[in-house]
C-alpha positions as CSV (number, residue, x, y, z in Angstrom):
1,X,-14.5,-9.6,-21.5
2,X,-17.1,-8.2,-18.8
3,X,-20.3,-7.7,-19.4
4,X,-21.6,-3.5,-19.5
5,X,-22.4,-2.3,-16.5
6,X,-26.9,-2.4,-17.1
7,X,-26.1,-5.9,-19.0
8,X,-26.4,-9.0,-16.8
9,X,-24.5,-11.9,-16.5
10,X,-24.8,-14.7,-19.4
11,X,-27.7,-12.8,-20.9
12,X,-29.2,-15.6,-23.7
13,X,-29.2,-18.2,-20.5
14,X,-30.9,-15.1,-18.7
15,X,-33.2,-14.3,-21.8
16,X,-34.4,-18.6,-22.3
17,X,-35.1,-18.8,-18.5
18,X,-37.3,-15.4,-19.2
19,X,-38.9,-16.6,-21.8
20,X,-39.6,-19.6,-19.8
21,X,-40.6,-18.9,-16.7
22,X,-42.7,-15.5,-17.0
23,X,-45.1,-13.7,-19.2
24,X,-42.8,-10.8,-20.1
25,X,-43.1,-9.1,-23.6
26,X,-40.3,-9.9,-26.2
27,X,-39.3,-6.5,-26.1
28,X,-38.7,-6.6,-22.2
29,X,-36.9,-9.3,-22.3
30,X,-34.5,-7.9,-25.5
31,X,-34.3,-4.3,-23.5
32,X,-33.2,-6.4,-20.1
33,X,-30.7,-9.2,-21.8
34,X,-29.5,-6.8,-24.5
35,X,-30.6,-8.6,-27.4
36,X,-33.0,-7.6,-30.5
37,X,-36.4,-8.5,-29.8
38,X,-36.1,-10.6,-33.1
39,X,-33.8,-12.8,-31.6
40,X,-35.6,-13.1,-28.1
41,X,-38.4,-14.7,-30.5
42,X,-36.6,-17.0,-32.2
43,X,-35.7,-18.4,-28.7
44,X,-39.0,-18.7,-27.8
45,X,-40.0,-20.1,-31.3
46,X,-37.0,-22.9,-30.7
47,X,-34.8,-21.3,-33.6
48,X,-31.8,-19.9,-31.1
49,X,-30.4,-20.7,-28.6
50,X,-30.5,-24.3,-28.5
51,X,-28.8,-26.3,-26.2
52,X,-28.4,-23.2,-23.6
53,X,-29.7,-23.7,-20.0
54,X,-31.9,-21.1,-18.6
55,X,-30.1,-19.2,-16.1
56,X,-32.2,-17.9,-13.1
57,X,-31.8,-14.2,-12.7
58,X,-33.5,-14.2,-9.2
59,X,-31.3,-16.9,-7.4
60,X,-28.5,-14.9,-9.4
61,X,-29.2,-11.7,-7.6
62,X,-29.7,-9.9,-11.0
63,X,-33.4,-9.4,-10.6
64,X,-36.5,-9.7,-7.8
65,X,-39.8,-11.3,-8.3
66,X,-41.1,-8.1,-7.4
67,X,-39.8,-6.6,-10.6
68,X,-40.7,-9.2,-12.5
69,X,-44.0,-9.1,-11.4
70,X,-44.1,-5.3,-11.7
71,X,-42.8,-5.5,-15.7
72,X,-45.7,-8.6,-16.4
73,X,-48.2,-5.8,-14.8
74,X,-47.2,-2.9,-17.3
75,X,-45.9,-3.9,-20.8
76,X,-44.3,-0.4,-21.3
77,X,-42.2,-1.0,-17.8
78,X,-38.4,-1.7,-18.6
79,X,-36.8,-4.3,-16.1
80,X,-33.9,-2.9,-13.6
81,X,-30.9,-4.8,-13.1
82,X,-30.8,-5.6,-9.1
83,X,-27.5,-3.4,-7.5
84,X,-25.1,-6.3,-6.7
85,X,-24.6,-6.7,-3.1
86,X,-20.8,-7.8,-3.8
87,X,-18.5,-6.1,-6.1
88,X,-15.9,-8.7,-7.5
89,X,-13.5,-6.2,-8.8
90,X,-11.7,-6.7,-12.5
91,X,-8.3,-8.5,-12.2
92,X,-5.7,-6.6,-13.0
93,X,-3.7,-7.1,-16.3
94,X,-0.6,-9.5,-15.8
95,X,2.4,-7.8,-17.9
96,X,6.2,-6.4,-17.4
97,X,6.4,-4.0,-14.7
98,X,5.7,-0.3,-15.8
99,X,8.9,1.9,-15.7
100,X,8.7,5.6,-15.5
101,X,10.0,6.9,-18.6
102,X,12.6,8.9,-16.9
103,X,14.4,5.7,-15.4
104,X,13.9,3.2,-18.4
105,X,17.5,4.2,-19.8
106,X,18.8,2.6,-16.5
107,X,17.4,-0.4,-17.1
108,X,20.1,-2.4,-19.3
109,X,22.5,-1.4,-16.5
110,X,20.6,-2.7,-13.9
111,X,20.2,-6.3,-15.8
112,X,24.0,-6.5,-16.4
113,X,24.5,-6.2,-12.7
114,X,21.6,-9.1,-11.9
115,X,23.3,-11.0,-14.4
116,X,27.0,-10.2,-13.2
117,X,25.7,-10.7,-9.4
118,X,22.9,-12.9,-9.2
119,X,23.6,-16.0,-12.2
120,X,20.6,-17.7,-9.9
121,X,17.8,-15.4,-11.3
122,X,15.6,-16.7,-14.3
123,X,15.2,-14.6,-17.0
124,X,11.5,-14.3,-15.6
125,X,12.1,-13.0,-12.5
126,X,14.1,-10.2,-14.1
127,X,11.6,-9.2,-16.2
128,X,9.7,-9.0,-12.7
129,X,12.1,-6.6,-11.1
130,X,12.9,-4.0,-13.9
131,X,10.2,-4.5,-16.3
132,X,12.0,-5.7,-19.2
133,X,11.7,-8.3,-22.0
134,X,13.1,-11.8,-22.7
135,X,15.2,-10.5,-25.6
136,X,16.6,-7.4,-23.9
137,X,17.7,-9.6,-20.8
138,X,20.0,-11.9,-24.2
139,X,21.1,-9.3,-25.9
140,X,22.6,-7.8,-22.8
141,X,23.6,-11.4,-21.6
142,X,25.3,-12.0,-25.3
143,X,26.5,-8.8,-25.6
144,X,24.7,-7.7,-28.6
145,X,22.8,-5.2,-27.3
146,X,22.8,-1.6,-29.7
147,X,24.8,-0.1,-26.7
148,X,26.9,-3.2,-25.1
149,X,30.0,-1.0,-25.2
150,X,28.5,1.8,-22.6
151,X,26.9,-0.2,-20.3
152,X,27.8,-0.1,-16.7
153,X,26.2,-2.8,-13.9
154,X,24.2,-0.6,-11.6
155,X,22.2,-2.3,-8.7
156,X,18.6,-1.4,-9.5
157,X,17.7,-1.0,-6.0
158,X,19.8,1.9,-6.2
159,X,18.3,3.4,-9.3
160,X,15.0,2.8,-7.5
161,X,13.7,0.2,-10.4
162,X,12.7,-2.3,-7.3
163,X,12.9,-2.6,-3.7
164,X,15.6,-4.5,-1.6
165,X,12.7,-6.7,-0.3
166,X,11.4,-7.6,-3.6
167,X,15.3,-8.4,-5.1
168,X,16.0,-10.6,-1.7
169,X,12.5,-12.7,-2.6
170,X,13.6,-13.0,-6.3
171,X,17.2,-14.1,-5.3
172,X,15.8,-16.2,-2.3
173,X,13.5,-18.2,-4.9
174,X,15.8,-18.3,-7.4
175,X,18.7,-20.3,-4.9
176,X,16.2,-23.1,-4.2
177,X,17.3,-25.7,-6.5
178,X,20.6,-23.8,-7.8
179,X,24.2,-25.7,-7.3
180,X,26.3,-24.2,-4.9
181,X,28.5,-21.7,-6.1
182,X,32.5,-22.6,-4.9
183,X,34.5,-20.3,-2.4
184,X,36.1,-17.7,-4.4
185,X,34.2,-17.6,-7.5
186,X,33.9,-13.9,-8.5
187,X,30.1,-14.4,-9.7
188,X,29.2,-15.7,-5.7
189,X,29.3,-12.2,-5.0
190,X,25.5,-11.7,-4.2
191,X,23.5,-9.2,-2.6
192,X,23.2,-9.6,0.8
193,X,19.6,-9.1,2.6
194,X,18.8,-6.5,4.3
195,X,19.4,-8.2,8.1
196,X,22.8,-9.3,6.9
197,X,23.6,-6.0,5.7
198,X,22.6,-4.2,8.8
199,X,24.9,-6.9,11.1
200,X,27.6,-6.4,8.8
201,X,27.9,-2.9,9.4
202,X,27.3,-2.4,13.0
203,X,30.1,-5.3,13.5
204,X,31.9,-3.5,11.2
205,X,31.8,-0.1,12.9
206,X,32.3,-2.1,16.5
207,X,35.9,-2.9,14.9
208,X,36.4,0.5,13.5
209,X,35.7,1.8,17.2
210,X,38.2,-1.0,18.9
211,X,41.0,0.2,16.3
212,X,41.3,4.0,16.8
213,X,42.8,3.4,20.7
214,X,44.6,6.0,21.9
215,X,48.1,5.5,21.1
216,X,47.1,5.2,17.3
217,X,45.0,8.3,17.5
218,X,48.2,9.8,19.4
219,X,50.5,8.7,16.2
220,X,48.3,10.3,14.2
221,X,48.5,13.7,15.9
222,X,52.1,13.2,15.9
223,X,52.1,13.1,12.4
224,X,49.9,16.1,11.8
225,X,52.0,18.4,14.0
226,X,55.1,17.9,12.0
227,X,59.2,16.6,13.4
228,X,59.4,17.1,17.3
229,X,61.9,19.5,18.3
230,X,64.8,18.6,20.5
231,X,63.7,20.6,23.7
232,X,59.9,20.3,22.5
233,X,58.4,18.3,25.9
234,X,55.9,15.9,24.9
């Protein structure tokens, strides 16, 4: 848990190395560390805090000598946390991905299709792409899920749950290590990445092209107009 934003960092370390190593009031102290002035004394009277190293607020960057030396000068002077120079920010909560509302009914369709398409994925790096649970990701896999009977695989890049380049790393890790699936097995039909994809097409439209020559393209006309009169010229 962090510490308030006026509280410093290990504050009985910080409150023995105070009592310590200056001439500063209980009361300071207690107001600087956060404590009860009570229990600043019993630290100095070897009640509390036993065992505890004194931490050195200067070489800490919490506090100056000068302020130090300011609050041993005037008893009623409070001490001032030091403004930290670097600000390590708070790490972020590890959890499911968060779903809009809106799309989280798309969900069990988009982990029937990872399961129909990608066997290779762990159940974890589902949960990673669509923000799921563990016991969802069975249900749907065991077919017990409350509405098994209506679901429909749906690729969740589609239905915008993740992105194609976050699927390709999850399918790309989950390969390493997996057996080789055999030609013709309907579940080695896996998502292609996005470079594969792209070649795919523009090779397929370069066939397309080479197809519709002219005599099929005349055919076709042919067909359209309707049965070519005797005397018709052509």
């Amino acid at each position: 848990m962090s510490n308030a934003p006026n509280t410093p960092l290990m504050p009985k370390a910080t409150a023995v190395w105070l009592v310590e190593n200056t001439g500063l009031s209980f009361e300071q102290i207690a107001s600087f560390c956060r404590l009860h002035p009570l229990e600043v004394k019993a630290i100095a009277d070897g009640e509390a805090a036993q065992g505890i190293k004194g931490l050195d607020p200067i070489m800490s960057g919490q506090l100056t000598r000068d302020e130090i030396e300011r609050a041993q000068r005037d008893i009623r002077y409070r001490l001032k946390l030091a403004e930290r120079k670097v600000r390590v920010p708070e790490a972020k909560r590890r959890g499911p991905r968060y779903t809009p509302v809106s799309r989280r009914q798309d969900r069990p369709n988009a982990i029937l299709w990872l399961l129909r398409n990608h066997a290779e994925l762990k159940d974890a790096a589902i949960m990673r792409l669509v923000g799921t649970t563990k016991t969802t990701i069975q249900q749907i896999r065991e077919r017990t899920h409350w509405n098994a009977a209506n679901l429909q695989p749906m690729d969740p890049v589609t239905l915008g749950l993740c992105s194609q380049l976050e699927l390709d790393l999850e399918v790309e890790r989950g390969s390493k290590g997996a057996p080789k699936r055999e030609e013709g097995d309907p579940n080695a039909q896996v998502l292609l990445s996005v470079e594969q994809t792209t070649s795919a097409a523009a090779l397929a439209e370069q066939d397309e092209e080479k197809e519709l020559d002219a005599e099929k393209i005349f055919a076709k006309l042919k067909s359209l107009k309707g049965p070519v009169e005797p005397d018709e010229e052509i």
